[in-house]
ZAFIDREN-778399 format. One record per residue (C-alpha): residue number from 1; z, y, x. Coordinates in steps of 0.5 Angstrom, whole numbers, plus 500, padded with zeros to 3 digits. Layout:
<sites>
SITE    nr     w     v     u
SITE   NUM     Z     Y     X
...
</sites>
This chain:
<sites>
SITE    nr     w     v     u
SITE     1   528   790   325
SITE     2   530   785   320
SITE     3   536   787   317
SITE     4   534   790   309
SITE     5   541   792   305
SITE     6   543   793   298
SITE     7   550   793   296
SITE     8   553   787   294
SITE     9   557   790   290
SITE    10   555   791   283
SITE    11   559   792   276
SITE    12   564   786   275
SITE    13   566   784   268
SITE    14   561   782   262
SITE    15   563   787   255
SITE    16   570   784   253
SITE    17   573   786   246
SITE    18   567   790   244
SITE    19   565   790   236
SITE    20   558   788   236
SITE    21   553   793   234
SITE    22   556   798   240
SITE    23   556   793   245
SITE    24   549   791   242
SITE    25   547   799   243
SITE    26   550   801   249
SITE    27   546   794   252
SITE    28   539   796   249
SITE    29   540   804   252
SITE    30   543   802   258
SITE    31   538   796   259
SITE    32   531   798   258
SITE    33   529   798   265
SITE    34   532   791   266
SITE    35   528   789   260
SITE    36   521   791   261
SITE    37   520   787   267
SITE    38   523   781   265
SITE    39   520   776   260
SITE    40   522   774   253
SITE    41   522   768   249
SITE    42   515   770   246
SITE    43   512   771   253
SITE    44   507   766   255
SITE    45   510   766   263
SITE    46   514   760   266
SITE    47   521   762   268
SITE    48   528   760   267
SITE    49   534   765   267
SITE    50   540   763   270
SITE    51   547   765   267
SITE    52   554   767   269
SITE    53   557   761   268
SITE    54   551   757   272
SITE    55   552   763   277
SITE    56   560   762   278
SITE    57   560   755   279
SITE    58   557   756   286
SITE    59   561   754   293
SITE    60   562   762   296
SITE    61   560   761   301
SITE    62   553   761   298
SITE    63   548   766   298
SITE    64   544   768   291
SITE    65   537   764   295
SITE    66   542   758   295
SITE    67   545   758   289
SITE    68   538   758   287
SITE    69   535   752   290
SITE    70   537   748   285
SITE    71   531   752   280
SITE    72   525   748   279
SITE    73   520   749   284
SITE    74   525   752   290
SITE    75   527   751   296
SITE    76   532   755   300
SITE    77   534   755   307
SITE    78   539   759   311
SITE    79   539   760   319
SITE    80   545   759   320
SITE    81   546   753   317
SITE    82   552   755   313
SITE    83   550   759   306
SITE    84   552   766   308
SITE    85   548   770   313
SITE    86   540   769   314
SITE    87   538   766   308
SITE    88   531   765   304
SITE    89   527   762   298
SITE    90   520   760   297
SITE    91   518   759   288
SITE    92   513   753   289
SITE    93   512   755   297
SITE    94   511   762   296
SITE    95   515   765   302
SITE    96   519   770   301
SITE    97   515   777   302
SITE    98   510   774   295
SITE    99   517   773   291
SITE   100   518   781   287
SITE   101   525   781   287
SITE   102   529   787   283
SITE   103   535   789   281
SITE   104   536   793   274
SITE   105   529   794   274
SITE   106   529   797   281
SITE   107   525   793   287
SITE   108   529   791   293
SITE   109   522   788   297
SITE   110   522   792   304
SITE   111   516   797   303
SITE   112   513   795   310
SITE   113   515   787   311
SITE   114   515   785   304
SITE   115   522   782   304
SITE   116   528   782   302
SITE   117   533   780   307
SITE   118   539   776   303
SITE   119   544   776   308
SITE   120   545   784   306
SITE   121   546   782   300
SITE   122   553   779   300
SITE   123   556   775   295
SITE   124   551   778   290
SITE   125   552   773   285
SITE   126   559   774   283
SITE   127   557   780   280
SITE   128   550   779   276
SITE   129   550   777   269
SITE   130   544   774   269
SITE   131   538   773   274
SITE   132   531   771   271
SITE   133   526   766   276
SITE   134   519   767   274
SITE   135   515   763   277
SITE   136   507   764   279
SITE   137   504   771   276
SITE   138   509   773   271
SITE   139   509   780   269
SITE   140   508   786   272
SITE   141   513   789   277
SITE   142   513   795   281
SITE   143   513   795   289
SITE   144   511   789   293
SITE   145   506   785   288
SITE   146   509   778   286
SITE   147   505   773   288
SITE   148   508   767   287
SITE   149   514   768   284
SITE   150   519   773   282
SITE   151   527   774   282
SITE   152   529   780   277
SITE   153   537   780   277
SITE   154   542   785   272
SITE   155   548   786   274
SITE   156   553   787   268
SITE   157   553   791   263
SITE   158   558   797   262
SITE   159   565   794   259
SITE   160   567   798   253
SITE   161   574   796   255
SITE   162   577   797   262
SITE   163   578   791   267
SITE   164   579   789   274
SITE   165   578   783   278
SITE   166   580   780   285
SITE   167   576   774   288
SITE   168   580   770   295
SITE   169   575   765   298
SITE   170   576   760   304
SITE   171   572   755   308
SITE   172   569   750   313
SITE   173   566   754   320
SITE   174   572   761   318
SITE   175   568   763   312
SITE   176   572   769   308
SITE   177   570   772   303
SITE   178   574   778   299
SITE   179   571   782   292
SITE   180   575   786   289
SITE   181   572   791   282
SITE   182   575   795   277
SITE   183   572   799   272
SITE   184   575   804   266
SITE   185   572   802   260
SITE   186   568   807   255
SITE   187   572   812   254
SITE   188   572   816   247
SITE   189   568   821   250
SITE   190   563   816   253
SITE   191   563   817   260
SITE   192   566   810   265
SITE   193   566   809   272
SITE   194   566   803   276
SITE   195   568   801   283
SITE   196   566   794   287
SITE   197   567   792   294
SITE   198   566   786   298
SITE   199   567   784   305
SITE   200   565   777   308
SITE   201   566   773   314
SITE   202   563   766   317
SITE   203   564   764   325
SITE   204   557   760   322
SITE   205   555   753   324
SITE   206   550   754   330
SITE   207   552   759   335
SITE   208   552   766   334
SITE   209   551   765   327
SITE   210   558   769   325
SITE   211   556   774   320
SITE   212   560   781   317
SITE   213   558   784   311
SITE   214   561   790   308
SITE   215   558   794   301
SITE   216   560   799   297
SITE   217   559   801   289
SITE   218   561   806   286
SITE   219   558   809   278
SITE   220   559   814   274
SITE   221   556   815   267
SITE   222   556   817   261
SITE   223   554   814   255
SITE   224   554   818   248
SITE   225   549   817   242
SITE   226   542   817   244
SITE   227   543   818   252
SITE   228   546   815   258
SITE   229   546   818   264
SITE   230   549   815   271
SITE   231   549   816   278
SITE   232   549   810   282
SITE   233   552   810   290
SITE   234   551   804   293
SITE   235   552   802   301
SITE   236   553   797   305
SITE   237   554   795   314
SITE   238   551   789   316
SITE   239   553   786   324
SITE   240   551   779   325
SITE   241   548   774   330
SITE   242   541   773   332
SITE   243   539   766   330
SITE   244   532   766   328
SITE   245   530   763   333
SITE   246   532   756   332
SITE   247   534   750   336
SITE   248   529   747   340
SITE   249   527   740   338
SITE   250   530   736   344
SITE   251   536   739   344
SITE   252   538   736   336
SITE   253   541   730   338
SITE   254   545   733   344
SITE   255   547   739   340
SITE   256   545   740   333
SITE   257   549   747   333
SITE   258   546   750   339
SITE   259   542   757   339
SITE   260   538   759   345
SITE   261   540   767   343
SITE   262   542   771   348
SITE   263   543   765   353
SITE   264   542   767   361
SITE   265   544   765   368
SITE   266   549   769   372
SITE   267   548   770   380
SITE   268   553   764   381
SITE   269   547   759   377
SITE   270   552   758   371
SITE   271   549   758   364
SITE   272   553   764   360
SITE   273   551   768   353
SITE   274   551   776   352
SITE   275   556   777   347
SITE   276   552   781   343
SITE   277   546   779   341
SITE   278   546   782   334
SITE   279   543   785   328
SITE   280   545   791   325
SITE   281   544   795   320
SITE   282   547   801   314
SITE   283   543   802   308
SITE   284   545   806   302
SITE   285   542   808   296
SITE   286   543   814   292
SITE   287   540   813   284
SITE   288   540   818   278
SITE   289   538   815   272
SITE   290   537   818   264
SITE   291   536   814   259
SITE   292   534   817   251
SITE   293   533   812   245
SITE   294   529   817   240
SITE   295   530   812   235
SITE   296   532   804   235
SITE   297   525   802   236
SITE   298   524   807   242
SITE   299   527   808   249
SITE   300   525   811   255
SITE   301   529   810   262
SITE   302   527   814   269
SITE   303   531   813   275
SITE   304   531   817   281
SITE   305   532   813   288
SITE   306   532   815   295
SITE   307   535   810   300
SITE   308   536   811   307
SITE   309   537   806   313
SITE   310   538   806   319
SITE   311   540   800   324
SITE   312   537   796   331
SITE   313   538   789   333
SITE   314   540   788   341
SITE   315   538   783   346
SITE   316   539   781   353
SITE   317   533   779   357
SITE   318   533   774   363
SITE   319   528   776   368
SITE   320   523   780   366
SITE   321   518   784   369
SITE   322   519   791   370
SITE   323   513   794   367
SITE   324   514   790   361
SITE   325   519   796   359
SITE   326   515   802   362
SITE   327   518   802   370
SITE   328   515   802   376
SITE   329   514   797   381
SITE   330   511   789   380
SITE   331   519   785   380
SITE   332   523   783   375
SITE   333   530   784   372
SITE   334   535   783   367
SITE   335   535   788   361
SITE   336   539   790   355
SITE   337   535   793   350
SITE   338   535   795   344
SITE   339   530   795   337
SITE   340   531   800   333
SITE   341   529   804   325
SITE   342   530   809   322
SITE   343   527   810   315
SITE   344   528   813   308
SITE   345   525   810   302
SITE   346   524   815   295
SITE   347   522   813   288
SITE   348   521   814   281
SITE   349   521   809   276
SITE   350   520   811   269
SITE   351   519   806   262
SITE   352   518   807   256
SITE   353   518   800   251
SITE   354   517   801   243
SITE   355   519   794   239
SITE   356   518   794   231
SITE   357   516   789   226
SITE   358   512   783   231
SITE   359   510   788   236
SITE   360   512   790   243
SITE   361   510   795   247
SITE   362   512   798   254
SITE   363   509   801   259
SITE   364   511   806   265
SITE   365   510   809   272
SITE   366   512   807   279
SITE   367   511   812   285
SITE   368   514   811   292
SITE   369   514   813   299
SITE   370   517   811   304
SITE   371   517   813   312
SITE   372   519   808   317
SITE   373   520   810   325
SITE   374   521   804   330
SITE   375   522   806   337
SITE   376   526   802   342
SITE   377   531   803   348
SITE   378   533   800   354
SITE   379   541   800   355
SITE   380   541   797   362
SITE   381   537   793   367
SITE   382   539   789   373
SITE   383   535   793   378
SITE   384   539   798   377
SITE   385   534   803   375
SITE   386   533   809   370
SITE   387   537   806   364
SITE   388   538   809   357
SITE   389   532   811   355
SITE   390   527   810   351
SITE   391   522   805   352
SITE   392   517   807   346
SITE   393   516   809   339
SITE   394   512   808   333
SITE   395   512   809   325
SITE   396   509   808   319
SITE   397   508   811   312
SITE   398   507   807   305
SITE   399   505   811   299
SITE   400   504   807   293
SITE   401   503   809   284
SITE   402   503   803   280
SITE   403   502   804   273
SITE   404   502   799   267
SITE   405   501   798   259
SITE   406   503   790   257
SITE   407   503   789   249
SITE   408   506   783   245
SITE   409   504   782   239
SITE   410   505   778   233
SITE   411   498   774   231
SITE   412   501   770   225
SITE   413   508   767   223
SITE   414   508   763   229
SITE   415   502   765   234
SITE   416   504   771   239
SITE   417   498   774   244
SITE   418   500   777   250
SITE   419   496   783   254
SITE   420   499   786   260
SITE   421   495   792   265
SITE   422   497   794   272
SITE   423   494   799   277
SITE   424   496   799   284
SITE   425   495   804   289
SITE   426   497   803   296
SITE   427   497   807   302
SITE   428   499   805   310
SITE   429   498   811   315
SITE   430   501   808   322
SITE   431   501   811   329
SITE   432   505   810   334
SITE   433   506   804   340
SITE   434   509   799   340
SITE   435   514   794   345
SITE   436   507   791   348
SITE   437   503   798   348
SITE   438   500   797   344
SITE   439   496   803   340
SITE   440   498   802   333
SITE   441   494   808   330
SITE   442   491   806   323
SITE   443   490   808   317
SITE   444   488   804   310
SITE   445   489   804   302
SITE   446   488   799   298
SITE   447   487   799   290
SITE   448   489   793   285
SITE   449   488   792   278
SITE   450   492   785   276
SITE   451   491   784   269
SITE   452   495   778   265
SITE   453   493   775   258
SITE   454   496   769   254
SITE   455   498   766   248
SITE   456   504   764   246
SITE   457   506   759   239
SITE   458   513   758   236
SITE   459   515   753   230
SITE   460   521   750   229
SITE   461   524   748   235
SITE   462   517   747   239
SITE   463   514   753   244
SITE   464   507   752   247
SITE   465   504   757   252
SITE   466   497   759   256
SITE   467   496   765   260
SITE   468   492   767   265
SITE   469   493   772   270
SITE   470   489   776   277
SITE   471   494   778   282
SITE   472   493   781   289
SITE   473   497   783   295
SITE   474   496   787   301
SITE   475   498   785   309
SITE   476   505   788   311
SITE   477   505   792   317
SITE   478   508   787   320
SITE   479   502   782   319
SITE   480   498   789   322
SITE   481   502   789   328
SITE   482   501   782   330
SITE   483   494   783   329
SITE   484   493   789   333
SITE   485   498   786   339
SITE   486   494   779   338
SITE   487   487   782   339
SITE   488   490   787   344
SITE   489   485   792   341
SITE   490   485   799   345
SITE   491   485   802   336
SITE   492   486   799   330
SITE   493   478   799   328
SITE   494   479   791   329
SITE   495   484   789   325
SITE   496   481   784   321
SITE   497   486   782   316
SITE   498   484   782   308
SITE   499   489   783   302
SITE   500   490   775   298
SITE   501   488   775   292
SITE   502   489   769   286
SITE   503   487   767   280
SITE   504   493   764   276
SITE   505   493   760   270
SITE   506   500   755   267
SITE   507   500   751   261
SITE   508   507   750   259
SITE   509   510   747   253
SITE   510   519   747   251
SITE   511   523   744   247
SITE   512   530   747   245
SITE   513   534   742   240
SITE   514   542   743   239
SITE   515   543   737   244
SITE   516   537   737   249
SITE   517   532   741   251
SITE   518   526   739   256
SITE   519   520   743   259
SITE   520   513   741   261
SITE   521   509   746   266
SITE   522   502   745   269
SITE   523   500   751   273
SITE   524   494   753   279
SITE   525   495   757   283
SITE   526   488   759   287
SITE   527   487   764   292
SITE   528   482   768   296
SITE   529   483   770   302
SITE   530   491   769   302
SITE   531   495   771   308
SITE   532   499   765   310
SITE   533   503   763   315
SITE   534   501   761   322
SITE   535   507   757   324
SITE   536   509   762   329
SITE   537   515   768   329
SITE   538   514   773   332
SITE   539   519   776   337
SITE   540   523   779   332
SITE   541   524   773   327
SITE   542   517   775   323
SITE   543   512   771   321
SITE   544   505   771   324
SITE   545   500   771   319
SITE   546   493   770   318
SITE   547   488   770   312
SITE   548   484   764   309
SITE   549   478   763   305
SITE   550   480   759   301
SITE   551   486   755   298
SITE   552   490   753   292
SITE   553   498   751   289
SITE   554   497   746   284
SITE   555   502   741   280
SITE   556   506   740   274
SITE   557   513   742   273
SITE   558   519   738   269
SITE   559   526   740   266
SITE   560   530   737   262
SITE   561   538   739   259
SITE   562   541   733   255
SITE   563   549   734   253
SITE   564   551   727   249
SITE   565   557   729   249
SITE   566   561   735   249
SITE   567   565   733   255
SITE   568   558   731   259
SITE   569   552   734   261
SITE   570   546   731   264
SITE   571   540   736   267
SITE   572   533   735   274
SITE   573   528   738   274
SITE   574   521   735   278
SITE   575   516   738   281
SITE   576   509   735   284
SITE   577   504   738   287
SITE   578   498   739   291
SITE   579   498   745   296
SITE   580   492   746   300
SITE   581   487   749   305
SITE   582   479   748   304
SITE   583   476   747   311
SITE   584   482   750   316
SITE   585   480   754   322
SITE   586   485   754   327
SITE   587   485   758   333
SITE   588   490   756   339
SITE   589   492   760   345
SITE   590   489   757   351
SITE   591   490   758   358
SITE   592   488   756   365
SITE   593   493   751   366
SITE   594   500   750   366
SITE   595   502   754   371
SITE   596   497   760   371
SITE   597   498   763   364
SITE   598   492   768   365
SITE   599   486   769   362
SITE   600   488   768   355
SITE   601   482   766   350
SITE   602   482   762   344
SITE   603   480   756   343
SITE   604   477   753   335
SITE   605   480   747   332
SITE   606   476   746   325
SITE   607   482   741   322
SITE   608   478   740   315
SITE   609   482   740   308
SITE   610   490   741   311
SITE   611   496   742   306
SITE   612   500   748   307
SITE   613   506   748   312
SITE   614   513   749   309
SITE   615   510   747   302
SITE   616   513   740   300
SITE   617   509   736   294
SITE   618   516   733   292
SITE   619   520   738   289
SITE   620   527   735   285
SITE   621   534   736   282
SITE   622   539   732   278
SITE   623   545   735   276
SITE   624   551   733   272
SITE   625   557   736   270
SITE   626   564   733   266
SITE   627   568   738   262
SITE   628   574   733   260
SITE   629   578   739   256
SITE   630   575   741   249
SITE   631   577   748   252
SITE   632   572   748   257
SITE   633   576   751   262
SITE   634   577   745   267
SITE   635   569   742   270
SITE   636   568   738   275
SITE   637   560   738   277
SITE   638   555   735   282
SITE   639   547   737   284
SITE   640   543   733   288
SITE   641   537   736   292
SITE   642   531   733   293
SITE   643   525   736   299
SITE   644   520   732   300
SITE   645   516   732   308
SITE   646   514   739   310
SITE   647   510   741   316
SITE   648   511   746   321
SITE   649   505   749   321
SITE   650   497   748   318
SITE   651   494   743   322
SITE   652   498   737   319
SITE   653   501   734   326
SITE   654   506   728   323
SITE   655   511   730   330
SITE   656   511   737   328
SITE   657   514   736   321
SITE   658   521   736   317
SITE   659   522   730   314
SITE   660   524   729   307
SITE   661   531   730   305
SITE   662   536   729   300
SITE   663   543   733   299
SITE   664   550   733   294
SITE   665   554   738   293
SITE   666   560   739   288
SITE   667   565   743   285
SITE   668   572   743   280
SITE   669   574   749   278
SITE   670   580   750   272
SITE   671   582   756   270
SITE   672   588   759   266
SITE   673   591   765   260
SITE   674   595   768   264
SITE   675   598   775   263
SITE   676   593   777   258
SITE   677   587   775   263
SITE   678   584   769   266
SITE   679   587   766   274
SITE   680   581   761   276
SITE   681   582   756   282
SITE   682   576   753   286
SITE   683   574   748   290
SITE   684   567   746   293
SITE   685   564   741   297
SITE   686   558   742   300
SITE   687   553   737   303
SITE   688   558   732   301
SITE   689   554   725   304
SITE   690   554   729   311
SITE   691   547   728   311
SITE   692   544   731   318
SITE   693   537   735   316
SITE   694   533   741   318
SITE   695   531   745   313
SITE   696   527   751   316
SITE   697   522   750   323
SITE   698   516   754   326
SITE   699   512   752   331
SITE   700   508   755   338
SITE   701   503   751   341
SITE   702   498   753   347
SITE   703   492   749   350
SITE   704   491   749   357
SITE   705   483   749   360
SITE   706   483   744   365
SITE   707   487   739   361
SITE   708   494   739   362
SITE   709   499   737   357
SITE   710   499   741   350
SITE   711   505   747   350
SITE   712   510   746   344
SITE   713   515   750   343
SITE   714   519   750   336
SITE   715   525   752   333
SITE   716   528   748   328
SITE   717   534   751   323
SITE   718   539   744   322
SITE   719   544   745   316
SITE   720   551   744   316
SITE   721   554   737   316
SITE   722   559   736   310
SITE   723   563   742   308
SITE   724   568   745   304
SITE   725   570   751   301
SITE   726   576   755   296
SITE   727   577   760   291
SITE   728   583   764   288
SITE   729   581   768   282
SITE   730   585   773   278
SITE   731   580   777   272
SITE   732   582   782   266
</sites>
């Protein structure tokens, strides 16, 4: 099951009409967990923080991974091939489950797959006002351990004054998208409340690829003198269609917007689709937090969380063997099945930062738990025997307590250093079979200790940075489970697969003039052990890794901000890199012949120093935005993407790779004063060269002993062509 939801909907408007020091004071209690996680100009980790303009500026249909893309280092992808739906990010090429992503200072990585699922997550960007890219190490977080990037997002906070906002959003491929917030402001006594929901829509590009997503927030708080209490409910329902498995490379030029999902033959031999091949999932979190500030250097925050979810994907599968599922007898028959999980997730999460005269102290705890139960049902068959039962079950438990301690402190005028301590303590006990019958029994624990240093000096409008830090992280249980099936051991004592561990060290140097501002980053990135990627999904859409001694991201990063004149402003950045494997051993599946797939063996490849699959070496943007109004309220602006090629696995095969590619969106937005708050109208066109591209693709191959032809079978996710998108605002 892939579906993990966090609601979308969050606080909808930044403080407006409040004095300066209670605005300052309400954000410094109301924020301290935001703070700790996120670095500050001080802070020797390479990251760049995008605002709420920046945000706002994005076409709707987009995704917050979309909208990213157009950071330095990220490649952002969507399965359906329109910006709402499945989608996802790599920083640097770093997948999605080493990319640490909170919210408010609360982690949203999946405890057992490591990711986070966008799609459930619908038009988030709407209603954030800031999110921070941190790119390599960075600094300590709780839950999955960042290794290679981190995204730490902060809704907007509390309004001293009551608001209100509705968003109307129409595009190509029946997108819709609707927001609507309202908020009360601090009432005299200090308590608020705030109410957001949001319901999108999208028929998507390829087939089966509609999506609706609904979500719900709802705060209540108190904000008065040294205290700040809330409690938090948010809830989302998200249904889908399945589309991670791409489309087939031959079928491209037929018919790019094809989707093998659900795709059967019926008794009169036509070609047919069930029409529920789908994703579900609702999730809900409940959340109480308490801060205290015992005095203007000193605030402690803790928050209590559980979530709770529940949901399944369904499937139609054609002409299958009956003891696939558990029944009798050596036919076939056609199924309807169900995957399900049922989990609940509690945490404690409590800081402490203490800040006076050049130094900067903070610290805290993290203890979670989480409990996962998958099990699957069979709905029907065409054999016409037992049906509606359940096929088999397995869960997991993940236990984890971090605990960490960073420092920054003033070493002179303009010198600062930095020290920040993590421990990490995971524990995974899994039982249970799996869909293949597999015996899931096993039961690990690990223990990191992630140290991070650095320095970094400041003078006039000059800032240069040095760091090192040591980071690990353990398998997913998903990465477990695809081991246990792939060596079909009768218990778990075999599973080979190790926690990756890197040595991260940036170099950077920045400049910050009145006009310009440019950025210069050398990293590297070395790895031991790492988990990568195959190239393979699982049947389910994961990806298959694998551990490998040795490999390593190295490269240089550049930025720029230049804005001669006040209707003009010129930003790119630029990212090259080296990202490699020393001597990559792989292992292919290997089979009898084509039409005897049995004994099933492997067979060794030594492939030499490879580059990494989905890791391109070029990595640009270059932007322009034109605001002819001395007002600032009518902008014009126009992003140019550029990736360079990337393969679709480890082994550096020039037929099974994406070429590079490069895409132009743009965007005219105006907005007016009108009954005392601000009507906004938007147009957006995506992909405006009409470029035909693919940005996303796996792989699987076999090898046949007697010297048929190699077997290839790919998925490829082409993006949508040229599309358009627009938005009515109305916000007080």
């Amino acid at each position: 099951m892939r579906g993990f939801l966090f609601s979308a909907a969050v606080l909808c408007c930044i403080c407006m009409g409040a004095q300066a020091q209670e605005s300052e004071s309400i954000e410094h209690i109301d924020s301290v967990l935001v703070a700790v996680s996120r670095a500050g100009e001080k802070t020797p980790v390479t990251f760049t923080t995008v605002r709420r303009d920046a945000l706002g500026s994005a076409a709707p249909s987009k995704s917050l991974p979309m909208i990213l893309g157009t950071q330095p280092s990220v490649v952002s992808t969507n399965e359906g091939g329109t910006g709402l739906g499945y989608s996802k990010l790599t920083i640097r090429g770093s997948k999605g489950s080493q990319i640490n992503v909170t919210m408010n200072g609360i982690t949203l990585n999946d405890s057992e797959s490591q990711e986070v699922f966008w799609v459930n997550i619908p038009a988030i960007s709407s209603y954030l006002s800031t999110v921070q890219v941190q790119r390599g190490l960075g600094t300590s977080a709780n839950g999955a351990g960042a290794f290679g990037g981190s995204i730490n997002m902060n809704s907007s906070f509390v309004s001293p004054n009551p608001s209100g906002s509705f968003d109307l959003s129409y595009g190509s491929y029946g997108t819709g998208i609707v927001n609507v917030a309202a908020g009360t402001g601090l009432t005299k006594k200090g308590f608020y409340a705030n109410l957001a929901a949001n319901f999108s829509h999208t028929d998507g590009y390829i087939r089966n690829a509609w999506a609706d997503v609904y979500s719900f927030f709802g705060v209540v708080g108190r904000i008065k003198g040294r205290n700040s209490m809330k409690f938090t409910v948010l809830s989302g329902n998200q249904h889908t269609g399945i589309t991670w498995e791409g489309i087939p490379a031959y079928k491209l030029a037929e018919d790019r917007t094809y989707n093998p999902a659900g795709e059967y033959t019926n008794d009169k031999g036509e070609t047919v689709y069930y029409d529920n091949e789908s994703d579900n999932y609702v999730q809900t979190h409940y959340q109480l937090n308490w801060s205290h500030r015992f005095n203007p250097s000193l605030v402690w925050s803790s928050t209590l969380n559980y979530t709770s979810g529940y949901g399944y994907y369904e499937q139609y599968k054609a002409g299958k063997k009956l003891s696939k599922y558990g029944m009798e007898g050596s036919g076939k028959a056609d199924f309807i099945t169900r995957k399900l999980m049922d989990n609940g997730y509690a945490v404690l999460n409590s800081t402490i930062n203490y800040s006076r005269q050049g130094l900067d102290l903070s610290g805290g705890v993290y203890v979670a738990r989480y409990d996962g139960d998958h099990f699957g049902r069979v709905l029907w068959n065409s054999a016409n025997t037992t049906r509606d039962y359940e096929w088999y079950r397995n869960d997991a438990v993940k236990s984890e307590a971090t605990a960490f301690a960073k420092a920054e402190y003033d070493l002179s005028s303009w010198l600062t250093g930095y020290l920040d301590l993590q421990y990490r303590f995971v524990g995974l006990n899994m039982k249970g079979i799996d869909d293949e019958f597999s015996d899931l029994a096993y039961n690990t624990a690990w223990n990191f200790f992630n140290p991070r240093a650095g320095l970094t000096g400041k003078w006039g409008a000059h800032k240069a940075y040095l760091s090192f830090a040591v980071g690990h992280r353990e398998p997913g249980r998903s990465d477990l489970k695809e081991q246990i099936e792939s060596v079909n051991a009768a218990h778990a004592g075999e599973v080979t697969l190790r926690p990756e561990r890197m040595y991260d060290t940036e170099l950077g140097w920045e400049y910050v003039g009145k006009a310009a501002t440019l950025g210069v980053n050398l990293y590297s990135m070395e790895y031991k052990d790492m988990l990568l990627e195959t190239g393979k999904l699982s049947d389910s859409g994961y990806a298959i890794k694998e551990n490998v001694d040795r490999s390593w991201r190295r490269g240089v990063e550049l930025s720029e901000a230049w804005k001669p004149l006040y209707w003009l402003t010129l930003e790119g950045n630029l990212t090259l890199s080296t990202n490699k494997i020393k001597d990559y051993v792989c292992y292919e599946d290997t089979y009898d012949d084509a039409t005897n797939w049995d004994n099933y063996r492997k067979t060794r490849i030594d492939c030499g120093t490879v580059d990494m699959l989905m890791s391109p070496s070029v990595i640009g943007m270059a932007g322009v935005v034109f605001t002819p109004l001395r007002k600032d309220d009518f902008r014009i602006g126009f992003t140019g993407k550029y990736v360079g090629k990337q393969y679709w696995d480890n082994t550096m095969t020039d037929a099974l790779s994406i070429p590079a590619y490069y895409v132009v969106d743009c965007y005219a937005e105006k907005s007016f004063a009108l009954f005392g708050g601000r009507l906004s109208l938007a147009a957006f066109c995506n992909n405006l060269l009409n470029r035909d591209y693919c940005a996303d693709a796996w792989v699987y191959r076999a090898m046949f002993a007697n010297g048929d032809a190699e077997y290839i079978e790919e998925g490829l996710f082409p993006q949508a062509l040229r599309n358009f998108s627009f938005k009515i605002g109305f916000a007080f």
